[in-house]
Wavefront OBJ file of the C-alpha trace (Angstrom):
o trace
v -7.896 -7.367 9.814
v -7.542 -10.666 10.866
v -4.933 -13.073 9.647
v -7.157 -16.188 8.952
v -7.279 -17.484 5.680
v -8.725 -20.004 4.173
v -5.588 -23.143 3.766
v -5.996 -26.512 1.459
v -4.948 -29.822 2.174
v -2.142 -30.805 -0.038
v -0.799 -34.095 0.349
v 0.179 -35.108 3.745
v 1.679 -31.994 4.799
v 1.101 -29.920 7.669
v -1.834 -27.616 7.761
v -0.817 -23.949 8.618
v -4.038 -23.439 10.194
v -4.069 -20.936 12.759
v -5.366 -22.539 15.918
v -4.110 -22.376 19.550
v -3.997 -25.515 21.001
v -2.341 -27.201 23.926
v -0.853 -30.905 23.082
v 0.884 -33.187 24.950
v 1.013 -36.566 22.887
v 0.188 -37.391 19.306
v -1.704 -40.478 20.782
v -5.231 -38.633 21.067
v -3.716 -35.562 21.388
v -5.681 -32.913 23.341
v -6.542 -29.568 22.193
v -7.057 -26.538 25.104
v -9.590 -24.737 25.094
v -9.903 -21.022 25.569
v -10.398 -20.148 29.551
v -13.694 -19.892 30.763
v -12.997 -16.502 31.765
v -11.818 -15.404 28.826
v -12.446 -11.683 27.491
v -13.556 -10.941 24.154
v -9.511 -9.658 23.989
v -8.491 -12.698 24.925
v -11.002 -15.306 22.812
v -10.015 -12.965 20.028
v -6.378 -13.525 20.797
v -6.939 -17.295 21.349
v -8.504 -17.412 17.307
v -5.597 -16.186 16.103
v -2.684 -17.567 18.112
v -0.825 -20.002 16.028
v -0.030 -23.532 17.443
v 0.866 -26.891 15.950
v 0.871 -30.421 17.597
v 3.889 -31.066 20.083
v 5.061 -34.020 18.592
v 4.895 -34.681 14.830
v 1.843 -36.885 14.359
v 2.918 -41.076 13.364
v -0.151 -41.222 10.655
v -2.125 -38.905 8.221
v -5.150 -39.976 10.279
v -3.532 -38.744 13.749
v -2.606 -35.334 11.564
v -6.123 -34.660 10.396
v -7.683 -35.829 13.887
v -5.450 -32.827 15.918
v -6.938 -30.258 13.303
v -10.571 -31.076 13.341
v -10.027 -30.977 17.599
v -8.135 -27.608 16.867
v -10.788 -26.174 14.325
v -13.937 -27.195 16.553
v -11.895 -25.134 19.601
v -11.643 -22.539 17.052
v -14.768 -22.667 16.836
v -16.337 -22.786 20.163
v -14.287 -19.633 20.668
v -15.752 -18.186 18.032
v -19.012 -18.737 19.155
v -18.490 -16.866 22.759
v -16.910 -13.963 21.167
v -20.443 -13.386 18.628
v -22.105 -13.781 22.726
v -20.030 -11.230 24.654
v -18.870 -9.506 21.845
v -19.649 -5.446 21.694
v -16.811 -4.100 19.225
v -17.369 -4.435 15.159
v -14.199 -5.501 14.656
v -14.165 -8.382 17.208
v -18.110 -9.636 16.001
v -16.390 -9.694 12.186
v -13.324 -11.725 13.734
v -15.356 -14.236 15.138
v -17.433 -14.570 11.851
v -14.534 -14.799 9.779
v -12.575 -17.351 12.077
v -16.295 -19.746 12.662
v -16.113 -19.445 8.549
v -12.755 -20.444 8.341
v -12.792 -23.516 10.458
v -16.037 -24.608 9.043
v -14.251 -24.820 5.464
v -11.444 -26.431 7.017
v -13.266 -28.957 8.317
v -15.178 -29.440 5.305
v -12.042 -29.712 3.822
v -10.850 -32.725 6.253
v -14.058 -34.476 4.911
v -17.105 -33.607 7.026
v -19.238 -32.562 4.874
v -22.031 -30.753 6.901
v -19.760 -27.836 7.671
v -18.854 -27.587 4.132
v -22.188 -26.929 3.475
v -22.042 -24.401 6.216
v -19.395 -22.668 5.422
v -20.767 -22.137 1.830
v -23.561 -20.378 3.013
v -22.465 -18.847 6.614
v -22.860 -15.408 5.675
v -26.135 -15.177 3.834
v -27.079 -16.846 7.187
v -25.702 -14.863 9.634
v -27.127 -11.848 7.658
v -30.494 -12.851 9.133
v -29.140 -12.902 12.454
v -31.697 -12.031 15.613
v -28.329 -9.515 16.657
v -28.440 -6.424 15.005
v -24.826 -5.926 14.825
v -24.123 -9.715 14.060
v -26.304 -9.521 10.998
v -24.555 -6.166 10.134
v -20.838 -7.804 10.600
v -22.093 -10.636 8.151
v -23.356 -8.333 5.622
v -20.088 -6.701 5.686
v -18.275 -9.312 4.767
v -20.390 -10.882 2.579
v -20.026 -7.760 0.498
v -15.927 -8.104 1.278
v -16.328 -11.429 -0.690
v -18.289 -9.860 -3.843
v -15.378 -7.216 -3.839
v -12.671 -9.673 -3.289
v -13.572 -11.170 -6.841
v -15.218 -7.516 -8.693
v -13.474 -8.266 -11.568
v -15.896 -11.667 -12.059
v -18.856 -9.517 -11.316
v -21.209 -8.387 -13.595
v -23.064 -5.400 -13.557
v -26.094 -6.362 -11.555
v -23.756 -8.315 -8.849
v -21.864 -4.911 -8.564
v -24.603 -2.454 -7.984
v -25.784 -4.936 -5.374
v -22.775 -4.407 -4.134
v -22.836 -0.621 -4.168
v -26.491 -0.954 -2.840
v -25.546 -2.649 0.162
v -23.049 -0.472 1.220
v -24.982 2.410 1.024
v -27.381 0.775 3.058
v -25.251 -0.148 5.693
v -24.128 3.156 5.832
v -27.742 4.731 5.973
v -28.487 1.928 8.288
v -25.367 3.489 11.140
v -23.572 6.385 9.203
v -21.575 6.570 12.347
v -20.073 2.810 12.016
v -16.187 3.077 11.279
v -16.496 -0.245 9.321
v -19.392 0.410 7.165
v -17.733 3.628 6.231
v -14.512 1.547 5.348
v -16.635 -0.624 3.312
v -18.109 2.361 1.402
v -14.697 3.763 1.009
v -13.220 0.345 -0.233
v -16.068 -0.746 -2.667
v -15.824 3.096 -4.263
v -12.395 2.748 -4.600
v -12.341 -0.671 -6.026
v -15.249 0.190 -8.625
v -13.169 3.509 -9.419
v -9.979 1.525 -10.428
v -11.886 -0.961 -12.096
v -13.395 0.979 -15.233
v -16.818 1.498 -12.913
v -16.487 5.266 -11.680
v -20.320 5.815 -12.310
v -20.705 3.194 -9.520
v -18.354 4.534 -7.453
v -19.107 8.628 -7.846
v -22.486 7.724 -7.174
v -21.221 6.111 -3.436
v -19.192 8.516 -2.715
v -21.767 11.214 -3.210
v -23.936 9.286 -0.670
v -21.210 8.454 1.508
v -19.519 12.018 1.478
v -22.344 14.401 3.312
v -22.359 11.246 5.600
v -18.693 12.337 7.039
v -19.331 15.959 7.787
v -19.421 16.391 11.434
v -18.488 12.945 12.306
v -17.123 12.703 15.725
v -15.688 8.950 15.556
v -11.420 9.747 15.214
v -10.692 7.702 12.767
v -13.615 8.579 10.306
v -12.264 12.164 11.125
v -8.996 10.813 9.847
v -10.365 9.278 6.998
v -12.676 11.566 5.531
v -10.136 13.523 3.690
v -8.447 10.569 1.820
v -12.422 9.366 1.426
v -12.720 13.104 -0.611
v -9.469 12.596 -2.355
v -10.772 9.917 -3.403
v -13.698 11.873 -5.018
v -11.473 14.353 -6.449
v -9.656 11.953 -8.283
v -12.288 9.707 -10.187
v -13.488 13.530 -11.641
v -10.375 14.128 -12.675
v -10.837 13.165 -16.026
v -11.347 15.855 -18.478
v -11.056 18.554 -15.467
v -7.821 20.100 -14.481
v -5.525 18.934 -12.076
v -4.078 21.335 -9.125
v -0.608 20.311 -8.085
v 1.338 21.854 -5.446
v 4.228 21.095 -3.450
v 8.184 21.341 -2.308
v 10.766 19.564 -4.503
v 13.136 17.423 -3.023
v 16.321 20.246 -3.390
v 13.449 22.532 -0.663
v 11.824 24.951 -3.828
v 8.410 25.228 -4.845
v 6.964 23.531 -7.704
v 5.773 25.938 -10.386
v 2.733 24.254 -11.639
v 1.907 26.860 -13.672
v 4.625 27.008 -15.520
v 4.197 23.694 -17.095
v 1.127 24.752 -18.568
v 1.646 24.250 -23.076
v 3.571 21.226 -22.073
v 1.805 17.296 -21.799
v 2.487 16.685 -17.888
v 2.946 13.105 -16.481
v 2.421 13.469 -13.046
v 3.727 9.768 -11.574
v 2.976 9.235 -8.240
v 5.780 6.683 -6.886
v 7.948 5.346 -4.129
v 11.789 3.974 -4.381
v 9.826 0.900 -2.203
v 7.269 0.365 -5.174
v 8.502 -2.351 -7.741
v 6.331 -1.716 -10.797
v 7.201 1.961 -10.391
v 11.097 1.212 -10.609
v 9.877 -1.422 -13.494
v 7.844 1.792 -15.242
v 11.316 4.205 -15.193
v 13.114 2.857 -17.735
v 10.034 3.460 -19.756
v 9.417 6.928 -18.686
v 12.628 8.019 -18.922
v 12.697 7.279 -22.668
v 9.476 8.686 -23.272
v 11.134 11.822 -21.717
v 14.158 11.694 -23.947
v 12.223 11.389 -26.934
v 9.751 13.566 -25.987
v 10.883 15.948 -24.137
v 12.204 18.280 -26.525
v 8.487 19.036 -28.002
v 7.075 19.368 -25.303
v 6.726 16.412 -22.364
v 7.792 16.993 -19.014
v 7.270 15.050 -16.000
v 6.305 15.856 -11.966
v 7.400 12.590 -9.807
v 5.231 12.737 -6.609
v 7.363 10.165 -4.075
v 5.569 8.849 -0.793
v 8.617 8.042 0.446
v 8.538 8.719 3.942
v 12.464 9.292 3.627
v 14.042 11.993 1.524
v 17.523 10.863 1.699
v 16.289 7.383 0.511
v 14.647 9.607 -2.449
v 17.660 11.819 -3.016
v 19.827 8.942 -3.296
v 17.789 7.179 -5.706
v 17.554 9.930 -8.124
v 21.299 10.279 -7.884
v 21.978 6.965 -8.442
v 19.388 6.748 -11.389
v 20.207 10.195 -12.660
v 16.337 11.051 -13.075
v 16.546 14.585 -14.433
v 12.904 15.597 -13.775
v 11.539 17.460 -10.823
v 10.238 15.139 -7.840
v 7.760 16.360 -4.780
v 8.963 14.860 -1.569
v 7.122 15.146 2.019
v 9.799 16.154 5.013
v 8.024 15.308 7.314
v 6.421 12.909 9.359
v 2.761 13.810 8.895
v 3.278 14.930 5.421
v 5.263 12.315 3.633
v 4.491 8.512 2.406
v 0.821 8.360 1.883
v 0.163 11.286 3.712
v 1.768 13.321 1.317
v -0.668 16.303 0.789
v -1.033 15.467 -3.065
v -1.734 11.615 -2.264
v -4.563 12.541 0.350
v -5.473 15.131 -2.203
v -6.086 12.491 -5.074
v -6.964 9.542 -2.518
v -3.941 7.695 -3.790
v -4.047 4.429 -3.066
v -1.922 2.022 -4.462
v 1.339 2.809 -7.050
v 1.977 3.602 -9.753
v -0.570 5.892 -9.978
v 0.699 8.014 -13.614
v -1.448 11.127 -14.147
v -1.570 12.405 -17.494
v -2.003 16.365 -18.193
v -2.250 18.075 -21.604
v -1.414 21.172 -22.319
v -4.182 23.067 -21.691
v -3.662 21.327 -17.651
v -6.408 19.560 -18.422
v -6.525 14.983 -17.120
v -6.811 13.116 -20.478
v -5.555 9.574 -18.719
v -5.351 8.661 -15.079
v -2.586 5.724 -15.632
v -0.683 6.416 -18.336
v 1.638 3.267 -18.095
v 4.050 1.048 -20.613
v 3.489 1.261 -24.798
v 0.508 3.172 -23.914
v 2.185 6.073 -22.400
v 4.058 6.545 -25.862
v 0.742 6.016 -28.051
v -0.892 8.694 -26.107
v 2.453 11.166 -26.249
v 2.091 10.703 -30.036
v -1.440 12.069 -30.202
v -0.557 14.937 -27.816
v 2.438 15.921 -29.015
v 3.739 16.234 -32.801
v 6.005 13.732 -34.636
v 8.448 13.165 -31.945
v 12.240 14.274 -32.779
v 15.619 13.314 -31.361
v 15.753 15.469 -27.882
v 19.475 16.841 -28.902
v 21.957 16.488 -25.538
v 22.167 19.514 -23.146
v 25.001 22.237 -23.527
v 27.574 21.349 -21.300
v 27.340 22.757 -17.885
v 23.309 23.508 -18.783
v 20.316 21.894 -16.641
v 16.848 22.066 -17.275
v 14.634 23.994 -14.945
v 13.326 20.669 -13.068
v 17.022 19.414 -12.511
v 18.424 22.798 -10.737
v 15.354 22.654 -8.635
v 16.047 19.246 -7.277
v 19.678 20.403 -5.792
l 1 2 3 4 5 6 7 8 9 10 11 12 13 14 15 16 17 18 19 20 21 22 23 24 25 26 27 28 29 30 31 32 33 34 35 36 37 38 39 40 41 42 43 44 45 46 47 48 49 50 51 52 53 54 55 56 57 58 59 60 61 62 63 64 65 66 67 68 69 70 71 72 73 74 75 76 77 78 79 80 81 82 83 84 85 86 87 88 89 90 91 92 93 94 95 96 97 98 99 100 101 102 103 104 105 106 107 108 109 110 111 112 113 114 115 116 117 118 119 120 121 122 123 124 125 126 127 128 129 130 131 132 133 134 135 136 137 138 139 140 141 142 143 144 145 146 147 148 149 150 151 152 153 154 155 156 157 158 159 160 161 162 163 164 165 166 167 168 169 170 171 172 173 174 175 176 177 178 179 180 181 182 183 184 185 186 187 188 189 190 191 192 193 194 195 196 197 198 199 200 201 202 203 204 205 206 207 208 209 210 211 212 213 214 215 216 217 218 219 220 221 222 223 224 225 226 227 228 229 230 231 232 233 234 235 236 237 238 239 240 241 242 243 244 245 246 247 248 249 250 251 252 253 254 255 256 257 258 259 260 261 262 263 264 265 266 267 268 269 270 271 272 273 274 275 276 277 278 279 280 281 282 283 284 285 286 287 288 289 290 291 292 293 294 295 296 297 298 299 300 301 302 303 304 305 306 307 308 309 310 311 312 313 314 315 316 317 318 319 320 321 322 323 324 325 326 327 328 329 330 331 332 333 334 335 336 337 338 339 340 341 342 343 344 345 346 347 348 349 350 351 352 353 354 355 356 357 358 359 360 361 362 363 364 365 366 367 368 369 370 371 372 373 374 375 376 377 378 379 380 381 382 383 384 385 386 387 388 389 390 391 392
């Protein structure tokens, strides 16, 4: 992903663009260009190098001079990398960086590449280069799914259409199969899992004997994802080794309401949510309410210590291991977790009634699982529940 992003012109301070550029005066300051030689490595590393001017500029007008020279460098670089260009990600570089400088020269007042820049995709859709025109389409649909929320239902499915086409178009492109992956989970976390279940049933057949790596890689966390927007109403498998080295007994929390939290010591809202839980679990518990933590910490002595520290008396999955730990924790690629907290919530029949079960309505939902709630009475002295002996 490319670091460019779009900057505005406040006041008279500095832009932060990112532009390479060689200066040796402030007094019509030059700006080098990329060599003529240059690989599509290079060009691409030339876009995103960051420079500024070598000597502060004496006027607003000598300021604003150095970036246009910078951004039309920019630029020109961009240009030769859409010419020689062969990888995706270097073709989408380029048309995100000639974007960029466009609006930030419309931004320094030349109006043209304003107008550019506000329609440089639907442009470069049309492209005579296959794989140009694909690259714009991309991230034109990026830019819809930047801003889903605004969308309305139409603008989404286009949305959804277009990535389905793009994969039917090259089902063996690593970025349209991103794109897929990223507009179904997007739609899925955004109240629109017809939208996305619909993708991903496309998009899914599409993986099977895909020889690329990385779609290899991906393909599980792309059926995770899957498995989790059907969730709802459906039962929920859970499996793993607590943090003390035992094996959870899912089944045995079956006649209790289960809130499986996926989390991370690293993650603030989840240490914002804990205080929350934890009462919930006090009140609760007693009738009924238990809770799984699933951390993707990648460290279990970071997780150990937390728990300690925070006293959290509820059993907690934690990966060991390199390749099964942080989000590659088997229940995380199981579930296509992607972002935390993610708070599962089980009845007691096992069966998902909420898939983020979060803040006042985490309680509201415990009352119409569970009866009227009752003070959970203090353990015995020297007596741990089930989940706490299985942490040690």
């Amino acid at each position: 992903m490319s670091r460019l992003s779009y900057v505005a012109v406040v006041g008279f301070s500095c832009l932060g663009l990112a532009s390479a550029a060689v200066g040796q005066t402030t007094e019509g300051e030059t700006v080098g260009e990329a060599p003529a030689d240059a690989s599509p490595v290079e060009l691409l590393q030339y876009i995103e190098a960051e420079s500024q001017p070598a000597a502060k500029p004496a006027s607003r007008e000598q300021q604003f001079q150095y970036h246009r020279k910078a951004s039309w460098a920019k630029i020109r670089a961009a240009n030769r990398l859409l010419k020689i260009g062969r990888q995706e990600s270097h073709l989408a570089a380029a048309l995100r960086a000639k974007r960029h400088y466009l609006g930030v020269l419309g931004q320094l007042g030349e109006k043209k590449c304003r107008e550019q820049c506000d329609c440089f995709f639907s442009e470069m859709c049309q492209d005579e280069n296959p794989a140009i025109a694909s690259a714009a389409r991309r991230l034109a649909a990026y830019d819809k799914l930047n801003n889903w929320r605004e969308l309305g239902p139409n603008e989404k499915e286009s949305v959804r259409s277009e990535a389905q086409a793009l994969l039917e178009q090259s089902p063996g492109s690593l970025e349209n199969v991103r794109l897929a992956s990223n507009v179904a989970n997007v739609a899925g976390n955004s109240g629109d899992e017809p939208l996305a279940i619909q993708l991903l049933d496309y998009m899914l057949p599409t993986l099977e004997g895909a020889t690329d790596k990385q779609i290899q890689e991906l393909a599980p966390k792309v059926e995770g994802l899957s498995r989790r927007l059907r969730l709802p109403g459906n039962p929920m498998e859970l499996s793993g080794t607590t943090l003390g080295g035992g094996k959870l007994d899912w089944e045995g929390y079956r006649g209790k309401v289960v809130l499986v939290d996926f989390w991370a010591t690293w993650c603030g809202p989840c240490i914002a949510e804990l205080p929350n839980v934890r009462r919930c679990y006090e009140k609760y518990q007693a009738i009924g309410f238990e809770v799984v933590g699933v951390s993707l910490d990648e460290s279990p002595e970071a997780v150990a210590q937390f728990l300690e520290q925070n006293k959290v008396p509820w059993a907690t999955l934690c990966g060991d291991a390199a390749e099964n730990s942080g989000w590659n924790h088997p229940m995380a690629v199981r579930y296509g977790i992607r972002r935390l907290p993610q708070a599962i919530l089980v009845d007691a029949d096992g069966r998902v009634v909420h898939m983020n079960a979060k803040g006042e309505q985490l309680e509201s939902l415990l009352e119409g699982l569970l009866a009227d709630p009752v003070a959970a009475a203090p353990p015995a002295e020297g007596k741990q529940s089930r989940d706490a002996v299985a942490q040690q």
